[in-house]
C-alpha positions, 0 to 999 in steps of 0.5 A, a space after each residue: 641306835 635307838 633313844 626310845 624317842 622316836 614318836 615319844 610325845 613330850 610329857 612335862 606334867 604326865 598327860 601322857 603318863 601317869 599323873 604325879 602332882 607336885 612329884 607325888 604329894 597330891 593324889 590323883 583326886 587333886 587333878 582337874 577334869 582338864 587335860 592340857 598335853 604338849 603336841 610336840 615330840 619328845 627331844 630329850 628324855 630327863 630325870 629331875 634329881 637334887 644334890 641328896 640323890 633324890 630323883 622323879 621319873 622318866 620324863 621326855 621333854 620337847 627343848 621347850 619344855 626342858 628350857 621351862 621346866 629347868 628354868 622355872 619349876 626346878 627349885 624345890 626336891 620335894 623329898 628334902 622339904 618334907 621329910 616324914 615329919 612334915 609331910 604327917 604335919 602337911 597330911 594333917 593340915 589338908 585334911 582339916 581343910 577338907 572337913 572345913 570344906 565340908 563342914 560349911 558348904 555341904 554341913 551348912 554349919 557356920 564358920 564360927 561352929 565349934 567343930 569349924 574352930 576345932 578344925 581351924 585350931 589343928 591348921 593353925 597348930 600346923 603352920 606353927 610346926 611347919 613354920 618351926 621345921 624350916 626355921 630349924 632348917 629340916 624343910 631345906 629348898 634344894 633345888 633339882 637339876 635335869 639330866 639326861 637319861 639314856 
């Protein structure tokens, strides 16, 4: 009997698979010319899922990484802490950041410009929403859980 392991190399944040970052929230971009991978093999194949039924993919883990992974990266269903809303609202802040960036280290404007405080008025009216949707209670921390896959 087959558990689709054999030879499978560990894969805790996808250096063998396609990359996810922050379970999907940054693209690809976001990822660095560095690429870190795990050498041992795979002991278990697992999928994260919190208590909504949301759920990441596939993922084979070395008891190491699974220990980890549990252990440390496990507090948040990024599902339930950005619900549409808040991911328009969490979209709208980095991409405000990314013309700031742009703004004062290639536009060389200054960063008390106009168009710069424009920029930072739109972050800051950001904050103040996303700051509202977790007092509200509508950005929970759910926590996941691993299981294991067949």
């Amino acid at each position: 009997m087959s558990h689709g392991l054999l030879h499978q190399r560990c894969d805790p944040y996808g250096a063998e698979s396609r990359i996810k970052l922050m379970g999907g929230l940054y693209p690809e971009s976001y990822n660095g010319n560095k690429h870190w991978f795990c050498r041992n093999t795979a002991t278990h194949r697992v999928i994260m899922k919190c208590r909504n039924g949301h759920h990441g993919d596939i993922m084979p883990l070395c008891d190491q990484h699974h220990a980890e992974i549990q252990r440390r990266q496990s507090g948040i269903c990024l599902t339930c802490a950005f619900p549409p809303e808040a991911r328009a609202c969490f979209d709208e802040i980095e991409s405000a950041m990314k013309d700031i960036q742009d703004m004062i280290y290639v536009q060389r404007l200054h960063p008390m410009d106009p168009h710069v405080m424009t920029k930072q008025r739109i972050i800051e009216r950001g904050r103040v929403r996303m700051d509202e949707l977790r007092r509200s209670g509508r950005t929970p921390n759910i926590p996941l859980t691993l299981y294991e896959v067949s």
